[in-house]
N, C-alpha and C positions, 0 to 999 in steps of 0.2 A: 304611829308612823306618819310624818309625810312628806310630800316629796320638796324637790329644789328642781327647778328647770331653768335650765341655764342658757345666753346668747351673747356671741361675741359681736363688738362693732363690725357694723358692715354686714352682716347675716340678713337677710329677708327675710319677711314673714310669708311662709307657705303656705298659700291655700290649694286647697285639696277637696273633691266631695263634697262644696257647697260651704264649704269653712276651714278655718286656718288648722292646722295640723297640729299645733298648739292648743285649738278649742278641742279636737278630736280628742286627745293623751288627757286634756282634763275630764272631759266627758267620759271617758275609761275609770282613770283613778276614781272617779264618783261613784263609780258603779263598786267599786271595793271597799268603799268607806273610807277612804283617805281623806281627812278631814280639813288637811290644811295644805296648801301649796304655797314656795314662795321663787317667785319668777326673779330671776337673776340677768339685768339688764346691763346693759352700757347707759353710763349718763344722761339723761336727755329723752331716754327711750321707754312708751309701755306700750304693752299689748294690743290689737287686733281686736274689734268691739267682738260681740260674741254675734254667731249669726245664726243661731238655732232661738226663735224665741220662747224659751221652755227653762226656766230658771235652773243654775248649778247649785246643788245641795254643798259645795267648797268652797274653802274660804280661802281668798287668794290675798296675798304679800306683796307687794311691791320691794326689789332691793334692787338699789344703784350700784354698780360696784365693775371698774372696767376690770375684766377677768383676760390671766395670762394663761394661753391653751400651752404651753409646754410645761404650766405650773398649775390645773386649773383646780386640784382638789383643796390643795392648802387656799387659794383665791378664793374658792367657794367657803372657806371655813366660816366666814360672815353670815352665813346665811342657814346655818348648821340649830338646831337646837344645841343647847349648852346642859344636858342631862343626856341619859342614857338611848332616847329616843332615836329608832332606827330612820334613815332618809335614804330615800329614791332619788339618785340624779341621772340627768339624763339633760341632750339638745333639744332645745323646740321646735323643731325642725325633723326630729326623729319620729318615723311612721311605726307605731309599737300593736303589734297584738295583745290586745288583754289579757290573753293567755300568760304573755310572760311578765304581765304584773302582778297576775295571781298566784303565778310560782316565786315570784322573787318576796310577794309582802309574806311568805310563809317562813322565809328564811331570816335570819340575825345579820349578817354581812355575806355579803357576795359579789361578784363581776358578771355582766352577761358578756358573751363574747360572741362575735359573727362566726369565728373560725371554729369550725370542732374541732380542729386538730392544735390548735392554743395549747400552748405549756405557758404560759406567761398573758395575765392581762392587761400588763401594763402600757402595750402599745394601741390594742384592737380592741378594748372594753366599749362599749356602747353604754351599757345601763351598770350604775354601781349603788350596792346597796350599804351603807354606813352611818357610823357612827359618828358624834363627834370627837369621840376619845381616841379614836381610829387615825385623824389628821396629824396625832402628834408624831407618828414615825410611820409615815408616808413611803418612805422606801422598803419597809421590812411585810407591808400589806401585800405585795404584790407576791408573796411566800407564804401567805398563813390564809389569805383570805378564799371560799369555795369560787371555781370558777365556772360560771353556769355556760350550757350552750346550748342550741337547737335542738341536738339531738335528749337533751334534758326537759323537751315540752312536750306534753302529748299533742301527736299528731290528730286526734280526734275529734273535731270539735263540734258540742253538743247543740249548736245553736244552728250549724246547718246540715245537723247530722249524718256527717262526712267525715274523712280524715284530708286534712287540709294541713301543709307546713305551715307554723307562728313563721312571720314574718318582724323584718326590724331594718328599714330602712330609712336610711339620712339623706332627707333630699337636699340638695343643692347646684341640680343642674337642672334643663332639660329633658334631660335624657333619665335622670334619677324619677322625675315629676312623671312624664310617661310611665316608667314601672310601677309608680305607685300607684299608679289609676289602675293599672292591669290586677295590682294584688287585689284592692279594694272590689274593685269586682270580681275576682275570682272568691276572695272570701265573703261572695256576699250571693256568692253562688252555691244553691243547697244542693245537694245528690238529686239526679236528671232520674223521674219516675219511669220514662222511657225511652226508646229511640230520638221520636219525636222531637222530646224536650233535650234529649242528650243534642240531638245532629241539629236543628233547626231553630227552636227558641233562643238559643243565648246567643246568638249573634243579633237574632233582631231589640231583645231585651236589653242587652248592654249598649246597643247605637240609641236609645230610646233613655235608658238610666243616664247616659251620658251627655244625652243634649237638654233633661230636665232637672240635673242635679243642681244648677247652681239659680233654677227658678225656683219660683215661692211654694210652686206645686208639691203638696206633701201627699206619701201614702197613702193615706186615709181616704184623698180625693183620687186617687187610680183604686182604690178599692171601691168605690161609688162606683165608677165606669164599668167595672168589671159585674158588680151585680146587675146594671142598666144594661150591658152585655147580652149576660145570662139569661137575664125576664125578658128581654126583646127575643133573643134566639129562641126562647121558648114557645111565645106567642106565636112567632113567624112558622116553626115547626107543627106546631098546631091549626096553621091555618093553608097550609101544605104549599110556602114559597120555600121551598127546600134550600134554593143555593143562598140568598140573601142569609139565614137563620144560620147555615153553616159557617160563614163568613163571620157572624157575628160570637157564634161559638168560640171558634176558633180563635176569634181576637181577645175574647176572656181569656180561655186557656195560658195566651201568652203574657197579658197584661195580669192577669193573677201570679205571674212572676215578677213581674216589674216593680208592683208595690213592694215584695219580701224584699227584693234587694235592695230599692231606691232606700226602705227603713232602717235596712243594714249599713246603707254606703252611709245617709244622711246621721248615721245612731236616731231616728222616729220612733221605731217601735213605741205602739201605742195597745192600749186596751182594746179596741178596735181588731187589730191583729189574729189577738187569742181567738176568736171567732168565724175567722174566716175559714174554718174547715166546716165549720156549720153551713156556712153561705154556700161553699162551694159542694157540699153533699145535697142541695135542695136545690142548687143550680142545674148540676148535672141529672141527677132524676128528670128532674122537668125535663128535661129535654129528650131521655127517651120514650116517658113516658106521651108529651105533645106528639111528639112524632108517630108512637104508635097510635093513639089516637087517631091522626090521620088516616094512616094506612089503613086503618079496621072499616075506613069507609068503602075502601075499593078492597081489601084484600081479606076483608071476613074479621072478625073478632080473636082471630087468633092470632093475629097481630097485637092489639092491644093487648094479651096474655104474656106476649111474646116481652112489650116494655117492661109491662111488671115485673117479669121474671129478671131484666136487665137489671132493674130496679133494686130485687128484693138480693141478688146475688152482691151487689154493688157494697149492699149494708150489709150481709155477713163479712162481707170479704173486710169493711170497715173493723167491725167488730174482733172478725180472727188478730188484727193488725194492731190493734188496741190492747188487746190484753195480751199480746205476746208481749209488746213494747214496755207495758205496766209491768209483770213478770221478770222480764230477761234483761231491763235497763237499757236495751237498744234495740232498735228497729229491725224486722223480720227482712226488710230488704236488703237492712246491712250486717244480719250474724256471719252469711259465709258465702264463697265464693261464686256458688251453684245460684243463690238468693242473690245476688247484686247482679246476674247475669241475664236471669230469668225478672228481674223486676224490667228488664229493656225491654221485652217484649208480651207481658203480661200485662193482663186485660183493665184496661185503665181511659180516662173519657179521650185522651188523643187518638189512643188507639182505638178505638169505636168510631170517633171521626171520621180518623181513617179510611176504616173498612164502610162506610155507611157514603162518602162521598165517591170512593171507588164502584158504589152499588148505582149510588145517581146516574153518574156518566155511563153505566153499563145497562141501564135502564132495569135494573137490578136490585131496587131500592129496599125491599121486604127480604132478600134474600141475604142482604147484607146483613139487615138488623138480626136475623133468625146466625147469622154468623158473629155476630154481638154476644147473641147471646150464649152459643158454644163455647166464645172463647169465657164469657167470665162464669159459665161451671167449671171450666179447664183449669182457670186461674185459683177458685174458688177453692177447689179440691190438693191444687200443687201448696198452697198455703199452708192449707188446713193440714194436710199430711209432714208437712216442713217444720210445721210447727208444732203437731205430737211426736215428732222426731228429735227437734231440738228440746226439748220439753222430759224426754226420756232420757238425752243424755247430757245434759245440762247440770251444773254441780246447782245442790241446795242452796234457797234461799240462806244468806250467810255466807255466803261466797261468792257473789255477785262480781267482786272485781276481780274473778279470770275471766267474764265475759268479753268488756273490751279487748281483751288478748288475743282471746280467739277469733273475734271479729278482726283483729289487724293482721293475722295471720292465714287468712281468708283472701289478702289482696296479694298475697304472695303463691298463692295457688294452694297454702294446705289445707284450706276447710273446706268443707263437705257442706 
């Protein structure tokens, strides 16, 4: 298979998320093996240098060929393999989820359409998927060929294990270009662990992804900050300047979101990445651990009992979350609707933040952490029992795909 990406005279090249939207759909198709693209120009015209410097595994075409939009498939026929080989076309200027190129390179011929309610793609098709043998009776395809739509993608998507609508937008305005920043960050936004991160983080994360997207500044280097964060807030805890350390926490917390999405908006994701749940399990220890430390100085050793226990709750709760995920194929916060409600306010390091800076200002500090540590046995045990519960009625290994079902059927209020 590979694709054809087509532009008429006069079209701009849209940049979007630190590169043209054109490098984004190739950077997609790459990720599917799509081995060959060939870019379908007006005279005179090529492509947008690339601005991610991180080489493309596709091999790209140049064709000249000034294309008629009331005619444009037979126009495209130049540009067609001349055997049986299936092709992708689409505008370059089209903002595509990789979703719907994983569903359409599965299929033989097909239309995506914006409209679910489409009986006909011949006027609203966006993405078409064809043949070259297909071009020779042009009128009678629009009757034989499958017609894909939105409602034909999963809403689920594994990457920010969420359920998130594919999106498939053609920019050519102002006003298209705004929406497409909004998607872009919206899917680049994972499921909010709690209140916190649901009501507070992503507004400051996205004015922050937004004014460094189109600098040289890559993840890798907000994930540096974010552990320089973490080991400073921990030191500082340790050495009992309590508000400076929390400040400093806190600013991990949010900037450890910033690099997931900046990698998602920029397509970064790096090696680096995979790791950062390591970082952040040895980050967040420290820090209650430093802190009781302190406290064990003025408020007895059963304070520092009190961290570890924070500590030691922190890594089963890890662990319960792990092998359900391993197990069940999706995450214990996202099986059912009790679980994605109870993840807002279960025991997690904003929430300890929380409760530990409301102890500061009440001069209250040990009382807090000793409330730390309630809440993550609380947390610890709703888990654990949530999960030999789904565990007991869960269909066997080998039946795994009615999980996602259940899990979508949970945001509609029927799961348990």
């Amino acid at each position: 298979m590979i694709a054809i990406i087509y532009k008429f005279p006069g079209d701009a090249w849209v940049q979007l998320g630190g590169m043209s939207v054109l490098e984004r759909n190739l950077r997609s198709l790459d990720k599917i093996n799509i081995e060959k693209v060939r870019i379908v120009l007006p005279p005179g015209e090529y492509p947008p240098t690339i601005s991610i410097p991180r080489p493309l595994g596709i091999k790209q075409e140049i064709v000249h060929e000034k294309l008629v939009e009331n005619n444009l498939l037979s126009t495209l026929g130049v540009a067609f393999p001349k055997n049986s080989e299936s092709a992708l076309i689409f505008h370059a200027n089209l903002l595509t989820d990789p979703r719907i190129f994983i569903f359409l390179a599965g299929l033989n011929c097909a239309f995506f359409s914006l409209d679910p309610d489409a009986t006909t793609p011949q006027k609203n098709w966006r993405i078409a998927l064809l043949r070259f043998k297909d071009l020779e009776k042009v009128d009678e395809l629009w009757e034989k060929v499958d017609l894909i739509t939105q409602n034909d993608i999963a809403s689920y998507d594994t990457e920010v294990r969420g359920e998130v609508d594919p999106y498939c937008l053609g920019i050519n305005s102002p006003e298209k270009l705004h929406q497409g920043w909004e998607i872009l960050i919206r899917r680049s936004q994972k499921r909010p662990g709690d209140f916190i991160e649901k009501y507070v983080h992503p507004d400051i994360q996205n004015w922050i992804v937004k004014r460094i997207c189109d600098t040289s500044i890559t993840p890798n280097q907000i994930s540096f900050i974010v552990i320089a964060c973490a080991v400073a807030g921990a030191i500082l805890f340790y050495h009992g300047l309590f508000l400076i350390a929390w400040i400093l926490a806190f600013s991990a917390t949010i900037l450890d979101g910033v690099d997931g999405k900046l990698a998602r908006v920029k397509l970064m994701t790096s090696k680096l990445g995979k790791f950062e749940h390591i970082f952040d399990y040895f980050g967040e220890n420290a820090w209650y651990l430093c802190l009781a430390r302190n406290l064990a100085l003025t408020s007895g050793p059963s304070a520092w009992l009190c961290g570890i226990a924070i500590s030691a709750c922190d890594t089963v709760d890890r662990i319960i979350a792990a092998f359900f995920e391993k197990r069940m194929k999706i995450t214990l916060d996202e099986y059912s609707l009790f679980d994605r409600d109870f993840r807002l306010i279960g025991g997690r390091k904003t929430i300890y933040l929380f409760f530990l800076l409301v102890g500061f200002f009440s001069d209250s500090l040990y009382s807090a952490l000793k409330i730390s540590l309630a809440w993550a046995i609380f947390t610890v045990f709703i888990h654990a029992t949530r999960s030999f519960w789904h565990f007991r009625r869960a269909p066997r290994v080998g039946t795994i795909s009615a999980i996602p079902e259940q899990a979508k059927s949970s945001s509609d209020g029927t799961g348990t």
